[in-house]
PABAKE-84283 format. One record per residue (C-alpha): residue in one letter; residue number from 1; x, y, z. Coordinates in nm, 3 decimals, always signed. Layout:
PABAKE-84283
 rest  nr       X       Y       Z
    A NUM       X       Y       Z
...
END
This chain:
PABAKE-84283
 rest  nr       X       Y       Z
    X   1  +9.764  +0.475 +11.065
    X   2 +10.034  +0.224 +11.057
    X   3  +9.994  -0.083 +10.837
    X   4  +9.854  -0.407 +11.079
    X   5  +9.843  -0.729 +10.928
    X   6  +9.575  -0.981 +10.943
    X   7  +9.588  -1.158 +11.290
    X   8  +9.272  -1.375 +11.275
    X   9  +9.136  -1.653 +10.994
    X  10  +8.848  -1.422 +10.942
    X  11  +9.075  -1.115 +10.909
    X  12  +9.264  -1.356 +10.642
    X  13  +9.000  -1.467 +10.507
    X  14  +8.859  -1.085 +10.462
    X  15  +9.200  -0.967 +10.290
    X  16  +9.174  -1.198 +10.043
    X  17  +8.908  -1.127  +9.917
    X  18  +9.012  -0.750  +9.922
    X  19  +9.313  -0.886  +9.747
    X  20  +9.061  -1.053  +9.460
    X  21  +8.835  -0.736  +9.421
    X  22  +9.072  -0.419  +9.439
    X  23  +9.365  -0.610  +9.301
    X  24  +9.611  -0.492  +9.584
    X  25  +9.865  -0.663  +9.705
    X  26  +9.815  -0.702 +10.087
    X  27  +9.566  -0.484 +10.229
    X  28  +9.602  -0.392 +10.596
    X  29  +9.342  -0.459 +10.836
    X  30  +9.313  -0.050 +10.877
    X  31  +9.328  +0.027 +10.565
    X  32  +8.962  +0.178 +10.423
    X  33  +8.789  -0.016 +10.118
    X  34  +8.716  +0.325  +9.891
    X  35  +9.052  +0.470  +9.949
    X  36  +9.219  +0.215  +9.794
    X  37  +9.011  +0.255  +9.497
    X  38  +8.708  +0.069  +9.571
    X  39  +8.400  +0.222  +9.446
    X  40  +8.036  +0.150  +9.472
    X  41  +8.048  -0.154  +9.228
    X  42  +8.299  -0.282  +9.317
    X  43  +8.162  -0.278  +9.728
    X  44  +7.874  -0.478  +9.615
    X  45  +8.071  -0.778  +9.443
    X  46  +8.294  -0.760  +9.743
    X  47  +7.962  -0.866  +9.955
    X  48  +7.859  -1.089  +9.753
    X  49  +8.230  -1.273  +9.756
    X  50  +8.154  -1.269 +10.152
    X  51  +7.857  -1.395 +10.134
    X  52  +7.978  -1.671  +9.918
    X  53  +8.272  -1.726 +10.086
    X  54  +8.127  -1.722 +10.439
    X  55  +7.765  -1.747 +10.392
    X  56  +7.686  -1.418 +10.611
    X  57  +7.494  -1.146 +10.390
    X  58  +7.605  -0.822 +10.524
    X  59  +7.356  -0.512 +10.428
    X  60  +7.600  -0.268 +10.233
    X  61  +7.470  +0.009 +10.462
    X  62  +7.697  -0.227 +10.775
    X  63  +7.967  -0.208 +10.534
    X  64  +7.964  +0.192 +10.419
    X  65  +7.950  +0.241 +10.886
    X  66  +8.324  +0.125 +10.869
    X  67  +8.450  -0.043 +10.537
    X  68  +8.755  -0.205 +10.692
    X  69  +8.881  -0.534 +10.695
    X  70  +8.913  -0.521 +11.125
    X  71  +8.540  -0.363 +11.139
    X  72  +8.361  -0.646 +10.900
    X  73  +8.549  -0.943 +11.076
    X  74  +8.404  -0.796 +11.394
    X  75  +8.070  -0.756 +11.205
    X  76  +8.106  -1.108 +11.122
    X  77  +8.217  -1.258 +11.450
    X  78  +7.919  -1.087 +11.628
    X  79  +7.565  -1.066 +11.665
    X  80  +7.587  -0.665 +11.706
    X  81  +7.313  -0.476 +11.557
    X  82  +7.473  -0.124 +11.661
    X  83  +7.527  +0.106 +11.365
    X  84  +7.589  +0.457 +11.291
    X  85  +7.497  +0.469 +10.954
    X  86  +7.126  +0.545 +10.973
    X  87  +6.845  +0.495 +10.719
    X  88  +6.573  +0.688 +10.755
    X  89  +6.297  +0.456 +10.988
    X  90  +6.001  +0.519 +10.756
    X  91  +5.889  +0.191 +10.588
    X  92  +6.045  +0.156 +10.216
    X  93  +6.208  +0.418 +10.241
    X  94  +6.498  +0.535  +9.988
    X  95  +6.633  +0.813 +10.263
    X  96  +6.944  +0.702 +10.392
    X  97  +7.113  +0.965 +10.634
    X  98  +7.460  +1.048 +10.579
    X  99  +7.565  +1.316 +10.763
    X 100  +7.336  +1.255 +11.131
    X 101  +7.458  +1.599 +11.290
    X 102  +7.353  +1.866 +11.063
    X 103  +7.172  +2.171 +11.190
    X 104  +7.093  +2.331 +10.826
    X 105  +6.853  +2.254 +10.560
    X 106  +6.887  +1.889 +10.473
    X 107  +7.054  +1.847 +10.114
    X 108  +6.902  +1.551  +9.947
    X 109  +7.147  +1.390  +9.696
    X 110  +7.004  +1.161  +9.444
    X 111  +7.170  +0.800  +9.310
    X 112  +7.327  +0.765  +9.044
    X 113  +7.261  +0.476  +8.748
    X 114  +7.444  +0.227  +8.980
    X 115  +7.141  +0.311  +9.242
    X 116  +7.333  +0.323  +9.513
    X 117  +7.468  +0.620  +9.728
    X 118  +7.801  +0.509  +9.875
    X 119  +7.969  +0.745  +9.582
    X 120  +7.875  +1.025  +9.831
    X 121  +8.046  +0.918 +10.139
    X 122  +8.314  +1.137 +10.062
    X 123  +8.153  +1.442  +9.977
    X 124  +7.939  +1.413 +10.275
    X 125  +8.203  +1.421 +10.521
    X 126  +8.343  +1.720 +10.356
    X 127  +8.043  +1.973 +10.358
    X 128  +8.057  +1.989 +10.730
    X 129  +7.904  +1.821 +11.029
    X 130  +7.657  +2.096 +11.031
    X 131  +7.540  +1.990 +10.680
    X 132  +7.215  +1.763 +10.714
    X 133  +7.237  +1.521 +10.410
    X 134  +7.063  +1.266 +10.275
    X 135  +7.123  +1.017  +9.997
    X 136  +6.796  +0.901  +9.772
    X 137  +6.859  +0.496  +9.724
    X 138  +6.723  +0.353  +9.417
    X 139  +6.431  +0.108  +9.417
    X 140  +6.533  -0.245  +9.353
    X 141  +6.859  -0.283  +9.501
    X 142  +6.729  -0.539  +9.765
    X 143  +6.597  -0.747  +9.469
    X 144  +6.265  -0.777  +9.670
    X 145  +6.120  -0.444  +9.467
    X 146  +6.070  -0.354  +9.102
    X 147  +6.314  -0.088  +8.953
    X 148  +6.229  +0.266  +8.877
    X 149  +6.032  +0.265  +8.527
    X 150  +6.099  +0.635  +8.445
    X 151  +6.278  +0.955  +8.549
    X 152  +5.973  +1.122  +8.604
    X 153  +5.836  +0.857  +8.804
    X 154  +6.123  +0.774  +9.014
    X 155  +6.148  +1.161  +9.078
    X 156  +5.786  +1.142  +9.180
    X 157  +5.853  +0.889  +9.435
    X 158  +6.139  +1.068  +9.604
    X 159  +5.969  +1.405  +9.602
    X 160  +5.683  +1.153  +9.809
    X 161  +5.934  +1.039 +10.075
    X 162  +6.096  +1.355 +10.092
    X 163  +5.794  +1.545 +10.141
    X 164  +5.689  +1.274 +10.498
    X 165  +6.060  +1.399 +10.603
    X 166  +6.010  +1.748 +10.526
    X 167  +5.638  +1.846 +10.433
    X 168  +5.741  +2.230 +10.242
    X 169  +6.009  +2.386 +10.114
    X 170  +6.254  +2.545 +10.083
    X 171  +6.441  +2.214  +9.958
    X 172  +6.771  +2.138  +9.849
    X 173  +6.858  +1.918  +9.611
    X 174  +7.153  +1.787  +9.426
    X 175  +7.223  +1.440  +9.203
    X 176  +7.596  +1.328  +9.001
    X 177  +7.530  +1.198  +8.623
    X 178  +7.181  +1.022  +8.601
    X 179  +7.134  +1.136  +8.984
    X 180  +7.119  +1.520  +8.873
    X 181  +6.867  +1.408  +8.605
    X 182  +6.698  +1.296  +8.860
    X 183  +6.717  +1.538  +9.099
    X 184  +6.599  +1.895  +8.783
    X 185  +6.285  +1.613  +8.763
    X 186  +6.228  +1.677  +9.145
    X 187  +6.291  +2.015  +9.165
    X 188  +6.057  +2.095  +8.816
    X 189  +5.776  +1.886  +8.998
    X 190  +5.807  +2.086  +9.313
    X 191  +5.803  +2.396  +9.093
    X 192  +5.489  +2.317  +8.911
    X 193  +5.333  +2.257  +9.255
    X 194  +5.403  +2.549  +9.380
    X 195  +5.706  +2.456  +9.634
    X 196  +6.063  +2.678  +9.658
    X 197  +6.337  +2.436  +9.553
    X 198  +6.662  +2.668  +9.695
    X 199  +6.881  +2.476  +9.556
    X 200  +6.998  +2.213  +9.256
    X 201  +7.290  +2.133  +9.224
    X 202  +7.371  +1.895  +8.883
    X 203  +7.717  +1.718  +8.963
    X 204  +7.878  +1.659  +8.576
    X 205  +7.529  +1.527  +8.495
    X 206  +7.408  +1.553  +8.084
    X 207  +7.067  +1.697  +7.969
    X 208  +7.088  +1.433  +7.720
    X 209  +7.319  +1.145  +7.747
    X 210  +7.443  +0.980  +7.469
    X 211  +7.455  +0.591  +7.440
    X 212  +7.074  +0.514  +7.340
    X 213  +6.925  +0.181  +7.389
    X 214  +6.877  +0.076  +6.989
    X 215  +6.573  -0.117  +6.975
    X 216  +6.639  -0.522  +7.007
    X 217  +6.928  -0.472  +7.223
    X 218  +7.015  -0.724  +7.432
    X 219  +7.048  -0.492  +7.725
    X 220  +7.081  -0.778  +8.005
    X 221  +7.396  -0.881  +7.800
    X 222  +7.526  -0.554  +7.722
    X 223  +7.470  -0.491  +8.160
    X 224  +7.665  -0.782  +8.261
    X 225  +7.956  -0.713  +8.039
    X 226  +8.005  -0.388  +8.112
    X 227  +8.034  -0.519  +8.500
    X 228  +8.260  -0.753  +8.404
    X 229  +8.461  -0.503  +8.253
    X 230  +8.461  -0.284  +8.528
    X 231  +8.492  -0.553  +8.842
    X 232  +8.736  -0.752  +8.628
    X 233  +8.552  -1.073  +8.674
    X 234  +8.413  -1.335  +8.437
    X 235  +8.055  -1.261  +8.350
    X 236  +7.945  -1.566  +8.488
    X 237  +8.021  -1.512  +8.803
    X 238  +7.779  -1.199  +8.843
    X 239  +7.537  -1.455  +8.879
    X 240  +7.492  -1.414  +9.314
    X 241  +7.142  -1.244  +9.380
    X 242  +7.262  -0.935  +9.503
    X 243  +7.465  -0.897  +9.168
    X 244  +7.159  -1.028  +8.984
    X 245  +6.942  -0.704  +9.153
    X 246  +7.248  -0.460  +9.043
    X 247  +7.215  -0.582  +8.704
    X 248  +6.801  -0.515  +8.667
    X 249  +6.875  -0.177  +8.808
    X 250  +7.133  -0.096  +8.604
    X 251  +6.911  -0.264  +8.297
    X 252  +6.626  -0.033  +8.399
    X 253  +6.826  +0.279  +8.472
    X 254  +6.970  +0.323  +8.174
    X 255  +6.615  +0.236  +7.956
    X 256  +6.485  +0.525  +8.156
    X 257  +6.772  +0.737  +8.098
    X 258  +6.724  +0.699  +7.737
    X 259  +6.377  +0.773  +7.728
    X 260  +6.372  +1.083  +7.915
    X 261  +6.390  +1.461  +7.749
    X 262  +6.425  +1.738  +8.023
    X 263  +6.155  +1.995  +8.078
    X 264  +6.226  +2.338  +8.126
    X 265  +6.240  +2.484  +8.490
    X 266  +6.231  +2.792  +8.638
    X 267  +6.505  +2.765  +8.898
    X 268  +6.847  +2.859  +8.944
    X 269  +7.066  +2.586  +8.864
    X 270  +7.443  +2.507  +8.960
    X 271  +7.602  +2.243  +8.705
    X 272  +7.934  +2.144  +8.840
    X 273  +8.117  +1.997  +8.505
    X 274  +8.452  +1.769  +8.543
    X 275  +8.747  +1.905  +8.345
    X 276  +8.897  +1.617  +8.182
    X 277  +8.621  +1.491  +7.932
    X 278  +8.629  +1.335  +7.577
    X 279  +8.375  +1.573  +7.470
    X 280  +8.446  +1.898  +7.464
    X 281  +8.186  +2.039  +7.238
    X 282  +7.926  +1.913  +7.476
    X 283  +8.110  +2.058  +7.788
    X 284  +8.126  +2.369  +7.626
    X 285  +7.751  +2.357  +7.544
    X 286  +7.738  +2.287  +7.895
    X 287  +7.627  +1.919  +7.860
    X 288  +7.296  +2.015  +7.710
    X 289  +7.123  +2.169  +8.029
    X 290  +7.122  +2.541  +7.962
    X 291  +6.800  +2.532  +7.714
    X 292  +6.602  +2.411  +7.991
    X 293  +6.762  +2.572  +8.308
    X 294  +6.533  +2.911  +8.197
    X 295  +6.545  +3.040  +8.576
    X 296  +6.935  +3.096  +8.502
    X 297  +7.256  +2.842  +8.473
    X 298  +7.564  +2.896  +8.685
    X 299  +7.867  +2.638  +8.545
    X 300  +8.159  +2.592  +8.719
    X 301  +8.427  +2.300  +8.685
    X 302  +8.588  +2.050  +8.907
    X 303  +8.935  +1.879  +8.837
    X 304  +8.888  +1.537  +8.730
    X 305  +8.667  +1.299  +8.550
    X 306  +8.328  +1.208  +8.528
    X 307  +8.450  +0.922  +8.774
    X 308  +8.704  +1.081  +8.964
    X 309  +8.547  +1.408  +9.071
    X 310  +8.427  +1.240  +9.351
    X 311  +8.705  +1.061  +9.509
    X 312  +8.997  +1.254  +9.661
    X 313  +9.188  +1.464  +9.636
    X 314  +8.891  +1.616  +9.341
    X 315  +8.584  +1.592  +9.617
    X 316  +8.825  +1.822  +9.798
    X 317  +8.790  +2.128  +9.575
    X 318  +8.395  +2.001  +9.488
    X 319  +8.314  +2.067  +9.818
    X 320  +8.487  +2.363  +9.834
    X 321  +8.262  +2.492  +9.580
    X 322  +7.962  +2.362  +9.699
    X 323  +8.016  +2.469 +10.056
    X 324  +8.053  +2.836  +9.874
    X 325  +7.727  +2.803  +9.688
    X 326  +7.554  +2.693  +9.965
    X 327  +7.664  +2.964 +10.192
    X 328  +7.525  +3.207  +9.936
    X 329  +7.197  +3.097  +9.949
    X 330  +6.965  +3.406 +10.047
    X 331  +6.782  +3.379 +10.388
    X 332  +6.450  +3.376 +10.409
    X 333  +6.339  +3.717 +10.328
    X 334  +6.626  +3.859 +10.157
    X 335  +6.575  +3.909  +9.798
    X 336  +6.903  +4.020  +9.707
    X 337  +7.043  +3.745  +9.517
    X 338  +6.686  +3.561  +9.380
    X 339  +6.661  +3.553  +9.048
    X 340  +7.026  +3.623  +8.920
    X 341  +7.142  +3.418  +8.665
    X 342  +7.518  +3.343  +8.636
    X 343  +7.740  +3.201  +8.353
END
């Protein structure tokens, strides 16, 4: 699409702020947020400059529906409650629907530490209209509930929602870095009661991450630098409430993160590692999970980073891969391919 300037004060007011969070130049009124680099952090501090700026709080859910400069101004201007970006209607629930058209077995992709699931957007729209997925929202983002505590409880409480959406299996479930944690928690509680988890799919996610919590760390500090360093803004200006509730998440996350040791579980597991890491030795030990993956570990790689496997033109060949895998899931009651473990 051609570039269109701003024609309106809001749509002015709305590029400069782009202008302050993505550090580009003059962003069109057309142009989409994440493809010109922002991410899932960096969405949230650009609501909270609204909101400071203009005094409207738009949910981030309005934002992910159309995340352009033309579509929030008319957000803004209006009264409109119309959205096509769904959450699940069932009280408190995490379940956020992001692909509304699929026929097959939903695929439920879990957060990752920044508790959010707009990191999936892309990926989404890739697998195929016919795809049903869902993205698992962490607790606490709306600063009105108390963070996650553990991996195994937070995994626990998704199973719970999960299970009012879809009461038995087979399920399907799939989680990048502390999401895929996440997600072998679900699918090893499902196990042990019972339930057929399909598939688990671990995008570039570690058994065992490193970066512990040392004890009398100020982790609130460490947090809000480490968002300063990555939104390029002066840490005391993370100080807006929505910021604030980023920050506790991220401070609980990563606790729980460093508490946690994997179980073992039975199931077939797909870990999808990123090429370009500073580690090999772990990636060759393939991050850690093939101890406890006894039901059989399949590892295949994806161009990129750890934070770039996701965006294009990476997601491109990711979904490739999972739209394979996926496809070779056995129907029900052919045993043909249950039970084979790849390397």
């Amino acid at each position: 699409m051609a570039f269109v300037a701003p024609r309106t004060p809001m749509e002015e007011t709305l590029a400069t702020l782009w202008t302050e969070v993505l550090d580009v130049p003059a962003p069109g009124i057309h142009d989409n947020f994440f493809q010109l680099g922002g991410t899932s952090l960096s969405s949230v501090l650009m609501l909270a400059r609204v909101q400071e700026t203009l005094g409207t709080d738009i949910p981030l859910e309005r934002f992910f529906e159309a995340p352009f400069i033309a579509a929030l101004a008319t957000v803004l201007e209006s009264s409109s409650e119309v959205s096509v970006y769904k959450p699940l209607e069932i009280p408190g629930s995490p379940l956020v629907l992001l692909s509304p058209n699929g026929t097959q077995t939903p695929l439920f992709c879990i957060h990752p530490v920044g508790g959010d699931v707009l990191c999936y957007s892309e990926l989404a729209r890739r697998l195929g209209e016919e795809q049903a997925f869902y993205g698992v929202r962490a607790q606490g983002l709306d600063g009105a509930q108390e963070p996650g505590q553990s991996i195994p409880a937070m995994a626990r409480s998704y199973v719970d929602h999960i299970r009012q959406l879809q009461p038995s299996g087979p399920y399907r479930f799939m989680g990048w870095s502390m999401g895929g944690a996440i997600a072998f928690e679900m699918a090893r509680q499902l196990e042990a009661q019972g339930e057929h988890v399909e598939f688990l799919a671990l995008i570039d996610a570690y058994a065992h991450p490193t970066g512990e919590v040392p004890p009398g760390t100020d982790l609130g500090a460490r947090v809000k630098q480490y968002l300063a360093q990555e939104l390029h803004q002066d840490a005391e200006h993370l100080d807006q409430p929505r910021l604030v509730a980023l920050r506790k998440v991220l401070e609980h996350h990563l606790l729980a993160i460093a508490a946690h040791t994997p179980e073992p579980y039975g199931g077939e597991v797909l870990l999808l590692q990123a090429e370009d890491v500073s580690n090999r030795a772990l990636q060759a030990n393939d991050n850690g999970w093939r101890p406890v993956a006894t039901g059989g570990l399949q590892v295949l790689s994806v161009p990129g980073t750890h934070h770039t496997l996701l965006r294009p033109p990476n997601v491109d060949r990711l979904a490739g891969l999972l739209r394979a895998a996926l496809r070779a899931i056995p129907r029900e009651g052919d045993p043909s391919s249950r039970g084979k473990q790849a390397s």
